[in-house]
C-alpha atoms as an extended CHARMM CRD file, in Angstrom:
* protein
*
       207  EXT
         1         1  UNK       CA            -13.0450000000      -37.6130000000       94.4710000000  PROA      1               0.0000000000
         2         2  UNK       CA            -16.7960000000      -37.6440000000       95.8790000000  PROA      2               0.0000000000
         3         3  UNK       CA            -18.6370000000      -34.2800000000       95.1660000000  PROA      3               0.0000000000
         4         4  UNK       CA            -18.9520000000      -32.3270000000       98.5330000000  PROA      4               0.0000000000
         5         5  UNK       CA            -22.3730000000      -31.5470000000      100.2000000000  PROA      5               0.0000000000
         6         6  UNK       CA            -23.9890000000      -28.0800000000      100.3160000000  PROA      6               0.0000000000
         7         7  UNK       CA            -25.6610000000      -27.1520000000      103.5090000000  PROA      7               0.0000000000
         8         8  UNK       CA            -27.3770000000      -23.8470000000      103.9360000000  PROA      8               0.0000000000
         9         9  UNK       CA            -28.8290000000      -21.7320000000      106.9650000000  PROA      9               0.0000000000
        10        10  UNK       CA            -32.1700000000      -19.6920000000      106.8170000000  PROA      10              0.0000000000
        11        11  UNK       CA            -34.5660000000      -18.0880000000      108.7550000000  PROA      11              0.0000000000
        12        12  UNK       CA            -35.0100000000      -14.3720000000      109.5490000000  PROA      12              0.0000000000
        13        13  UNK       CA            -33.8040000000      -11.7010000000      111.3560000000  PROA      13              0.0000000000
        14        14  UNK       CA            -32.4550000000      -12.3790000000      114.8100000000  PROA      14              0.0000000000
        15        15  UNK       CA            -32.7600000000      -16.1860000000      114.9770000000  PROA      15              0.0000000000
        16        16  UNK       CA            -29.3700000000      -16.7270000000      115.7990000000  PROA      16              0.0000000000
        17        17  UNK       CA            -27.8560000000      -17.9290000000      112.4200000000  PROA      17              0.0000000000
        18        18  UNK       CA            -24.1440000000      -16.6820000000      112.9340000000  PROA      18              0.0000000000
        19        19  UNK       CA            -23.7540000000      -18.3520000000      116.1460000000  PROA      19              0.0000000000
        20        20  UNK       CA            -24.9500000000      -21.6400000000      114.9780000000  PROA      20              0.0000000000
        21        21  UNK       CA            -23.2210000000      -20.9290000000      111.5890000000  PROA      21              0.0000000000
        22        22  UNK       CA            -19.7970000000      -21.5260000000      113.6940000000  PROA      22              0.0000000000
        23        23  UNK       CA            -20.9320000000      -24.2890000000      115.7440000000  PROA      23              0.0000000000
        24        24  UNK       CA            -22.5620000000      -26.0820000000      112.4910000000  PROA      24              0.0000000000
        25        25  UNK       CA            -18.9890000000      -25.5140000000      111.3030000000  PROA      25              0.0000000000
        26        26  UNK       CA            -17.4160000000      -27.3600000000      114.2280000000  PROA      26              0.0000000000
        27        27  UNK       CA            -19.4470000000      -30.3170000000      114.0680000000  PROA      27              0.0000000000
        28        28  UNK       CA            -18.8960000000      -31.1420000000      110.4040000000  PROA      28              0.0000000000
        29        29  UNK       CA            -15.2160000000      -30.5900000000      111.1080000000  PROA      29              0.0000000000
        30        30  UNK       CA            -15.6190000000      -32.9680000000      114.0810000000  PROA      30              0.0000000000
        31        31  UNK       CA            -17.0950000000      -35.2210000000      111.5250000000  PROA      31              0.0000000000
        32        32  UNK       CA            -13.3930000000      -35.0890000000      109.2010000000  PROA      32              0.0000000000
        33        33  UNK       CA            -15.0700000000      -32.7090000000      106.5270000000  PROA      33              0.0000000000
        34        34  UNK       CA            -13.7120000000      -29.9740000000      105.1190000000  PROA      34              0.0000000000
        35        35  UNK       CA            -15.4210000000      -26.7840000000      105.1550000000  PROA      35              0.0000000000
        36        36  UNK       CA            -16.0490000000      -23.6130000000      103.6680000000  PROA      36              0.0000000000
        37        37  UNK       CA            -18.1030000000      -21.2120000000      105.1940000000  PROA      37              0.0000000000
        38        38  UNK       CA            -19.6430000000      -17.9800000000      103.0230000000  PROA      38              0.0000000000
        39        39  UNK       CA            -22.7460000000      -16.1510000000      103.0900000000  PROA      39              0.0000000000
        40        40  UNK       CA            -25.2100000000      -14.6870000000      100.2130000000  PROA      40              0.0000000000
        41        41  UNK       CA            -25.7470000000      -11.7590000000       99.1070000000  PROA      41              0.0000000000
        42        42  UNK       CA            -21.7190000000      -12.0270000000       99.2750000000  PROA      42              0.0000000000
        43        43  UNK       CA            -18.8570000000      -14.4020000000       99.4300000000  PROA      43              0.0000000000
        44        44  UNK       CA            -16.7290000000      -12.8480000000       97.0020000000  PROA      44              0.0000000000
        45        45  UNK       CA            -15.1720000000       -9.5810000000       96.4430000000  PROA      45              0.0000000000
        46        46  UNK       CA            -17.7640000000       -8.7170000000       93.6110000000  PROA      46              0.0000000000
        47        47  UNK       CA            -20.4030000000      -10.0140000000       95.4680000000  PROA      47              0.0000000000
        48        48  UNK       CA            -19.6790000000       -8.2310000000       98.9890000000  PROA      48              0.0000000000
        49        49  UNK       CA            -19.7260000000       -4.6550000000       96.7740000000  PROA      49              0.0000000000
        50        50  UNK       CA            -23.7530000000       -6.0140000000       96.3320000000  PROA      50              0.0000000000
        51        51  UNK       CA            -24.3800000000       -6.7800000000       99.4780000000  PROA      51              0.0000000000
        52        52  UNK       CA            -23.2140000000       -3.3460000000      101.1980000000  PROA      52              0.0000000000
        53        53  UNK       CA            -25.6310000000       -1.7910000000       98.0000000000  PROA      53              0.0000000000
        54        54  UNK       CA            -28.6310000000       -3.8670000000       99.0970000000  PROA      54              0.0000000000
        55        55  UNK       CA            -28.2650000000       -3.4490000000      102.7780000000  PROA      55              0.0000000000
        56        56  UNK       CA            -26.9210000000        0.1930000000      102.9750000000  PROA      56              0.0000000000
        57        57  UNK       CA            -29.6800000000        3.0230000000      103.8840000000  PROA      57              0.0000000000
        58        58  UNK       CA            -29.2730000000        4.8870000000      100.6760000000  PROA      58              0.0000000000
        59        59  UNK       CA            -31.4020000000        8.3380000000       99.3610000000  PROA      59              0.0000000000
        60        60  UNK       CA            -32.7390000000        6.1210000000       96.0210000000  PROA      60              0.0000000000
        61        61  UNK       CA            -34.8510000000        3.7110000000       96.6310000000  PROA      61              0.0000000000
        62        62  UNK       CA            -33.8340000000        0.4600000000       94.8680000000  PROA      62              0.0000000000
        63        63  UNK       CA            -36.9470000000       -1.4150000000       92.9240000000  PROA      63              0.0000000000
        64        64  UNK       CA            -38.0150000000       -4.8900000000       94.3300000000  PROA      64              0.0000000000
        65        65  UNK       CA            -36.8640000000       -6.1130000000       90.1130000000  PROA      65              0.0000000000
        66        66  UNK       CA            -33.6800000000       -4.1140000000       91.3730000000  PROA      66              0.0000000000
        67        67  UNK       CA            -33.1340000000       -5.9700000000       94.0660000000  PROA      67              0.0000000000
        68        68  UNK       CA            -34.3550000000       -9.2670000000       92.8460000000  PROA      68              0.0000000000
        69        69  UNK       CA            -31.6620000000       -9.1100000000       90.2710000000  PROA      69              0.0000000000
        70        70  UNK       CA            -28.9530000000       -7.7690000000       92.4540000000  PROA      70              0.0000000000
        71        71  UNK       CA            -29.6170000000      -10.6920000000       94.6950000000  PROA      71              0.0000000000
        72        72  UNK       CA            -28.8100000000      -13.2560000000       91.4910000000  PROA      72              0.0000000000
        73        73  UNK       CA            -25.7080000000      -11.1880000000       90.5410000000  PROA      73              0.0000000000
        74        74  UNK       CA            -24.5380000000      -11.7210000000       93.4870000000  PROA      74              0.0000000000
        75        75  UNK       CA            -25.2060000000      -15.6210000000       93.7050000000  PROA      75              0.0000000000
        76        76  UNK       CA            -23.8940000000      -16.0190000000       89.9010000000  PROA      76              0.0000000000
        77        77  UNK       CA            -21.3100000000      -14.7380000000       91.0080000000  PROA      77              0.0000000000
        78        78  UNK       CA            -20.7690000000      -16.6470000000       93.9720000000  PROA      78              0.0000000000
        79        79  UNK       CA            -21.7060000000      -19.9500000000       93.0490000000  PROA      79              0.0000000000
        80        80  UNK       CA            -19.1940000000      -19.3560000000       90.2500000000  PROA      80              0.0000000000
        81        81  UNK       CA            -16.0780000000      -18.5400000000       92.3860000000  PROA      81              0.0000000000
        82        82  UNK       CA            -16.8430000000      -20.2200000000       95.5600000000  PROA      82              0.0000000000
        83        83  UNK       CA            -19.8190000000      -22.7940000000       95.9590000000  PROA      83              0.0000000000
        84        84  UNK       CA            -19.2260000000      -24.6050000000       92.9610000000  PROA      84              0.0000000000
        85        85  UNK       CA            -14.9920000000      -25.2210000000       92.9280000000  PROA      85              0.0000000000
        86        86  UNK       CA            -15.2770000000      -26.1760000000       96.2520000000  PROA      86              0.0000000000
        87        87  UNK       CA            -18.0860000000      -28.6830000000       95.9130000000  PROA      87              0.0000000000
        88        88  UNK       CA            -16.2690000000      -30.0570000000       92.9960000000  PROA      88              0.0000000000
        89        89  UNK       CA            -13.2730000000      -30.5260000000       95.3060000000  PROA      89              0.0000000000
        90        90  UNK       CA            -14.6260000000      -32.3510000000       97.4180000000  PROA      90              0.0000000000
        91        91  UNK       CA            -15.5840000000      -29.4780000000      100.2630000000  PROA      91              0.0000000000
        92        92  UNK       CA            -18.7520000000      -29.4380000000      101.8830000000  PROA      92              0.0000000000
        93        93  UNK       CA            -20.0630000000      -25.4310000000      101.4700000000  PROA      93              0.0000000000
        94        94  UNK       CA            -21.7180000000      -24.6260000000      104.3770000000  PROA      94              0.0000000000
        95        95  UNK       CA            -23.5030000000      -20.5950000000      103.2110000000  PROA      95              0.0000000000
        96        96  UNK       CA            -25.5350000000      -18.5410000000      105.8150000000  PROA      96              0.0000000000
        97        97  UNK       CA            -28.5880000000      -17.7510000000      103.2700000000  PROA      97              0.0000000000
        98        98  UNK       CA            -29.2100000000      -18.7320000000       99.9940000000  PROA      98              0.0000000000
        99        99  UNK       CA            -32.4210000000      -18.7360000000       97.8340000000  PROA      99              0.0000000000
       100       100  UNK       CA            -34.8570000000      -19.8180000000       99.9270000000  PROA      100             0.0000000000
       101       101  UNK       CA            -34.2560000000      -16.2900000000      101.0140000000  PROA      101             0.0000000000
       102       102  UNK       CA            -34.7080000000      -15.0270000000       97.9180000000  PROA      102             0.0000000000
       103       103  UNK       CA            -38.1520000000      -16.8760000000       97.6640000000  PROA      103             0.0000000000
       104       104  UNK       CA            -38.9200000000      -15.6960000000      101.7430000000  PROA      104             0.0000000000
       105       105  UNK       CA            -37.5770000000      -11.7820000000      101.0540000000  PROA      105             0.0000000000
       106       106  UNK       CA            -38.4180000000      -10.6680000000       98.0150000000  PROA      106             0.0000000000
       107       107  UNK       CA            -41.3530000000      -13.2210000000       96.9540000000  PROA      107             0.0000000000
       108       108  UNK       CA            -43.0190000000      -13.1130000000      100.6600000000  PROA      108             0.0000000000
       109       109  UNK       CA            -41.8500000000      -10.1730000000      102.3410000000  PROA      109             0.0000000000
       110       110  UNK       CA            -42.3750000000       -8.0060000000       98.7200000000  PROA      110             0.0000000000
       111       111  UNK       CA            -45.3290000000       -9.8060000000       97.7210000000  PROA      111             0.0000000000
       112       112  UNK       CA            -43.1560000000      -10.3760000000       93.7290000000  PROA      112             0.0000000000
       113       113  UNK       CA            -44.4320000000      -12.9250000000       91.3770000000  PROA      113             0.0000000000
       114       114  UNK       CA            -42.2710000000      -16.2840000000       92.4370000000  PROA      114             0.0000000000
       115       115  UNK       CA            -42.2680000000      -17.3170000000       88.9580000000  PROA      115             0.0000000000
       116       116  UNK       CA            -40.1880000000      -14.5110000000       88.0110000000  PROA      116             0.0000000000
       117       117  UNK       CA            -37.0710000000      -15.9680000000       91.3500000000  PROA      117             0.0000000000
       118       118  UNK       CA            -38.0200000000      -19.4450000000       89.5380000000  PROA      118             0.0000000000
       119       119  UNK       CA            -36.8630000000      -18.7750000000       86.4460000000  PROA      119             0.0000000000
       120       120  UNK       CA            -33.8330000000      -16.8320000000       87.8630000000  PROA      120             0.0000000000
       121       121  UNK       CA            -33.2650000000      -20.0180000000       89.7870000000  PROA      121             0.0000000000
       122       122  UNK       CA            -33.2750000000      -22.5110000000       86.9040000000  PROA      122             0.0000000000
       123       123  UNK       CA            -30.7340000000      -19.9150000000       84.8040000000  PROA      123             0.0000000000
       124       124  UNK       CA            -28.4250000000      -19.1220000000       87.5720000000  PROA      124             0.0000000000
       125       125  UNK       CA            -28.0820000000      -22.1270000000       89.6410000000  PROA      125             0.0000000000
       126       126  UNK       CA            -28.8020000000      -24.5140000000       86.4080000000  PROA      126             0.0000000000
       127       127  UNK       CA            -29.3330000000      -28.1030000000       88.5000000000  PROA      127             0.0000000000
       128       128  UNK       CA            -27.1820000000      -26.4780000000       91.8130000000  PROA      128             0.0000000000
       129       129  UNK       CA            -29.6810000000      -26.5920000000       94.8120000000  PROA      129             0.0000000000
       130       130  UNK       CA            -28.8980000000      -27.6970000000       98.3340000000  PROA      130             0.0000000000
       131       131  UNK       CA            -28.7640000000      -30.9450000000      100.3610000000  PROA      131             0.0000000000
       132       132  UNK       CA            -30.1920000000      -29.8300000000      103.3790000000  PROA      132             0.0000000000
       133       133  UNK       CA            -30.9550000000      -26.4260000000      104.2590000000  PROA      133             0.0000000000
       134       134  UNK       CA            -31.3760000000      -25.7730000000      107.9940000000  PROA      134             0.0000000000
       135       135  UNK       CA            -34.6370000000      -23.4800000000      109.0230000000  PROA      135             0.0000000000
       136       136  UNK       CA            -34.0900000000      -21.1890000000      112.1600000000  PROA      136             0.0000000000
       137       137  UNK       CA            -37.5590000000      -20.3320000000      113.2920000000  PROA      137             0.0000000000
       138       138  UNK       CA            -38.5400000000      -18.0070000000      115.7400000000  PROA      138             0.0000000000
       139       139  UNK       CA            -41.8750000000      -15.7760000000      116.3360000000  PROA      139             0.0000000000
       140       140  UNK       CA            -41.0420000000      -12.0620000000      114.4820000000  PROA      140             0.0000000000
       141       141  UNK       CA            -41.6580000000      -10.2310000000      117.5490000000  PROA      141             0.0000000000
       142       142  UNK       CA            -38.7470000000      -12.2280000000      119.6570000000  PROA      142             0.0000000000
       143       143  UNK       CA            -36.3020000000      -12.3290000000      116.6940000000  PROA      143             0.0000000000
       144       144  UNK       CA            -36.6910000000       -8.2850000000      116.0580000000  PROA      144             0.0000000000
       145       145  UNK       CA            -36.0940000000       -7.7230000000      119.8280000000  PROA      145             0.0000000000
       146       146  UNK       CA            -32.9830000000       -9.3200000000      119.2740000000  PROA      146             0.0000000000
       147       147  UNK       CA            -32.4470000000       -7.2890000000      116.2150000000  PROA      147             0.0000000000
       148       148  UNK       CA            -33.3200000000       -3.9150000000      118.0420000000  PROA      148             0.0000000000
       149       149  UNK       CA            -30.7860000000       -4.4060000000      120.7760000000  PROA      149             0.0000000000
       150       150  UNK       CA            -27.3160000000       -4.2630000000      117.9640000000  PROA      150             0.0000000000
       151       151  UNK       CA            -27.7400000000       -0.9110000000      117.2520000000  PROA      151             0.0000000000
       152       152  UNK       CA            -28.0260000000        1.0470000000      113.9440000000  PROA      152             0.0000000000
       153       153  UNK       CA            -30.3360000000       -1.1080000000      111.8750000000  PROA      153             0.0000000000
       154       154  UNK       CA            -29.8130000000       -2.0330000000      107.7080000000  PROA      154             0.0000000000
       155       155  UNK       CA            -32.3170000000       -1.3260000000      104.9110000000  PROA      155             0.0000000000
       156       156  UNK       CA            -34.1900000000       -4.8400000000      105.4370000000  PROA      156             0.0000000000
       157       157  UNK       CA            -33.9000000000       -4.7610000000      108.9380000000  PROA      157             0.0000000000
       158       158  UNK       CA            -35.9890000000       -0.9680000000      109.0810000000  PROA      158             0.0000000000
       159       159  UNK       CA            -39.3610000000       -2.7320000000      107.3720000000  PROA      159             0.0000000000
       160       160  UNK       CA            -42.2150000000       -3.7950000000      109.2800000000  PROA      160             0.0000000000
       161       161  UNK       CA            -43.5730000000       -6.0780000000      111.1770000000  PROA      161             0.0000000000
       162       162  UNK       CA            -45.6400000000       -7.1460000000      108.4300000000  PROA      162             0.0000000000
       163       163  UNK       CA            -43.2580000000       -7.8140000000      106.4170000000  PROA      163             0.0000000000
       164       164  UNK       CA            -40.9930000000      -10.0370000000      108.3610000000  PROA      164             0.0000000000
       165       165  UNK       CA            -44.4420000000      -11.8790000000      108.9850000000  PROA      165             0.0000000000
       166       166  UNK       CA            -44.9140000000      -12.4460000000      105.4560000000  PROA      166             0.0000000000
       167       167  UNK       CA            -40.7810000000      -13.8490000000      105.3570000000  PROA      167             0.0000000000
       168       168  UNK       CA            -41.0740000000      -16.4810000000      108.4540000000  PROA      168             0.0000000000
       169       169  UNK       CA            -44.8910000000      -17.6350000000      106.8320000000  PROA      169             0.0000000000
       170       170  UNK       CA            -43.1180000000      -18.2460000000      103.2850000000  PROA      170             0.0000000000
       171       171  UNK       CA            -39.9110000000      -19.8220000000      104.7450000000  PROA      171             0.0000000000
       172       172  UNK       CA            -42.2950000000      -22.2420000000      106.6920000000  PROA      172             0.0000000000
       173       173  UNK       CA            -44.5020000000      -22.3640000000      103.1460000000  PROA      173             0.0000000000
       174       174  UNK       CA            -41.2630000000      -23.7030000000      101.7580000000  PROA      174             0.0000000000
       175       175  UNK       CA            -40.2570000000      -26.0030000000      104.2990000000  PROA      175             0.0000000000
       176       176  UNK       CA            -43.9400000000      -28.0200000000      104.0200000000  PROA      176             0.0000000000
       177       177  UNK       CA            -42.8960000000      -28.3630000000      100.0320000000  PROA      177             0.0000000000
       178       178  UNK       CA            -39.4940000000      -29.4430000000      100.6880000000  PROA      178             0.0000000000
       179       179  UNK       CA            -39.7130000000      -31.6780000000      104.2550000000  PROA      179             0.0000000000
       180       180  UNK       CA            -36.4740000000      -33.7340000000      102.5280000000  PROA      180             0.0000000000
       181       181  UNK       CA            -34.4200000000      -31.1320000000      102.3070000000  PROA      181             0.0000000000
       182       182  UNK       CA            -35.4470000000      -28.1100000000      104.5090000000  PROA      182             0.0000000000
       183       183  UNK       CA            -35.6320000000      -29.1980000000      108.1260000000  PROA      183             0.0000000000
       184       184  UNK       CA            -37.5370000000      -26.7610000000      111.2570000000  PROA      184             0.0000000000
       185       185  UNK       CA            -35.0240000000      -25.5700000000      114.0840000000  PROA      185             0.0000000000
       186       186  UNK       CA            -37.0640000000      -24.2170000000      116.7350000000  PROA      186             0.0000000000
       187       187  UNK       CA            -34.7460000000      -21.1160000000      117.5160000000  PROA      187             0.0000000000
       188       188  UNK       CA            -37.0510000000      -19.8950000000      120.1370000000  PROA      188             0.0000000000
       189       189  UNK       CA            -35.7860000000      -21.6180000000      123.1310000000  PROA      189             0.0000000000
       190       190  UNK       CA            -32.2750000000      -22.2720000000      124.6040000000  PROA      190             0.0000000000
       191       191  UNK       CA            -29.2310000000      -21.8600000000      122.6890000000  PROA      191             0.0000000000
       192       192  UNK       CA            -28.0160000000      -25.7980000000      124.3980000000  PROA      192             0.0000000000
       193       193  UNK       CA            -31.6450000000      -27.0180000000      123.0940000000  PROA      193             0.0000000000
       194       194  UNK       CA            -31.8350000000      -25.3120000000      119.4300000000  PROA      194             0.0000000000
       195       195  UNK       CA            -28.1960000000      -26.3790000000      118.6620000000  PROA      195             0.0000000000
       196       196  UNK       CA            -29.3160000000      -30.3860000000      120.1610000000  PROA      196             0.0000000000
       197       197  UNK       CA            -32.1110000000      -29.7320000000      117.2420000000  PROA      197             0.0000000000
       198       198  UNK       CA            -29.3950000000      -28.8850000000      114.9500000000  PROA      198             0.0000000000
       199       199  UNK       CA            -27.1040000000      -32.3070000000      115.6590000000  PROA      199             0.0000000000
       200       200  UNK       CA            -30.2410000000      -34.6600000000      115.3830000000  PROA      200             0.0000000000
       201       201  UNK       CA            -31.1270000000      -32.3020000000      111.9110000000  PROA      201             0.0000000000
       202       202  UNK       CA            -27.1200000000      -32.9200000000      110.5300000000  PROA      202             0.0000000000
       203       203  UNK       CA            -27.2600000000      -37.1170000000      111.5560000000  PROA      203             0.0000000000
       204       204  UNK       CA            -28.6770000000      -38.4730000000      108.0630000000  PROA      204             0.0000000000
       205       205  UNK       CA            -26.6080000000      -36.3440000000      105.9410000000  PROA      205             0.0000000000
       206       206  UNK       CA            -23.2640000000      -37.6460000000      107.9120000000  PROA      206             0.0000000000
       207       207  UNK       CA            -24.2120000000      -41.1970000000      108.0570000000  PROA      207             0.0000000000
C-alpha cells in the first residue's frame, strides 16, 4: 500500500483557512483520495483538552516555554494517534495548522529562540514533515477585521497588531526557505480567485 500524502494549511488569523479547509477536502476527494481532516493544537481527545488550555482567557498567564511545550504535547500526541496511522494506511492527512505555526506563533509572534521549536521538531516529529503545506496570506489589518466581526475573541486572537505582524513576516520567512514545499495563496482577494490559487497549488502533488 503507497504511504499517503500530508498536506497542511497555514496562515494567520482570519485568512479564511476553514472554508478552504472543506473545499481542499472536496477536491482531493474528487481526485479518489481518501481523507482525513484534523487540526493542531488538537485532533485527539488529549490533544483538544490542550487546545481549549492554550486558547482559553485564563487568570495565569501561561509562559511562552509553557506554551511552546504544550503546543508539542499536543502534536506528539496527535501525530501518534492520527497523522501517522492514517498516512501509513494509505490516507492523505489533510491538518489545518501544523508547525510552521509553531515556528510563525511562538518563534515570530513571541520573539523565542527557533532553535529551541527545532529541536522539538527533530524529537517529536523524528523525519515526519509535510508534502506541501498551503500558505493563506493576507495583510494583518484585513484578516483581524475579519477576526473582530465573530465575536468574543481567544487568548491569541486578543494580542496586537504587532504581533500578528511578526506571524505573517515569519510564515512568509518560511515560505522563501521552503518554495518546494510551502506554496503563497493570496487570501486577500475573492473567495472564487484564492480557491483557483489553491487548485493550480494542489496540481503537482496529484499528478
Amino acid at each position: 500500500m503507497n504511504k499517503g500524502k500530508f498536506i497542511t494549511l497555514e496562515g494567520g488569523e482570519g485568512v479564511g483557512k476553514s472554508t478552504n479547509l472543506s473545499y481542499i477536502k472536496q477536491l482531493l476527494e474528487n481526485a479518489g483520495k481518501k481523507v482525513v481532516t484534523t487540526r493542531e493544537p488538537g485532533g485527539t481527545p488529549f490533544a483538544e483538552k490542550i487546545r481549549q488550555l492554550l486558547l482559553e482567557n485564563a487568570d495565569e498567564a501561561i509562559s511562552e516555554k509553557a506554551e511552546l511545550l504544550l503546543m508539542f504535547a499536543a502534536r506528539a500526541q496527535h501525530i501518534n494517534q492520527v497523522i501517522e496511522p492514517a498516512l501509513a494506511e494509505g490516507r492523505w492527512v489533510l491538518c489545518d495548522r501544523f508547525t510552521d505555526a509553531t515556528y510563525a506563533y511562538q518563534g515570530g509572534g513571541r520573539s523565542m529562540d527557533t532553535s529551541m521549536i527545532e529541536w522539538l521538531e527533530d524529537k517529536v516529529q523524528e523525519t515526519l514533515r509535510p508534502d506541501l503545506t498551503l500558505l493563506l496570506d493576507a495583510p494583518v489589518t484585513v484578516g483581524m477585521g475579519r477576526v473582530d466581526k465573530r465575536g468574543t475573541l481567544d487568548r491569541f486572537e486578543q494580542e496586537k497588531l504587532s504581533f500578528f505582524t511578526k506571524v505573517r513576516q515569519t510564515y512568509l520567512e518560511r515560505a522563501q526557505q521552503l518554495p518546494e514545499i510551502i506554496k503563497i495563496i493570496n487570501a486577500d482577494q475573492t473567495l472564487d480567485k484564492v480557491q483557483q490559487e489553491i487548485r493550480l497549488s494542489l496540481q503537482d502533488i496529484l499528478n
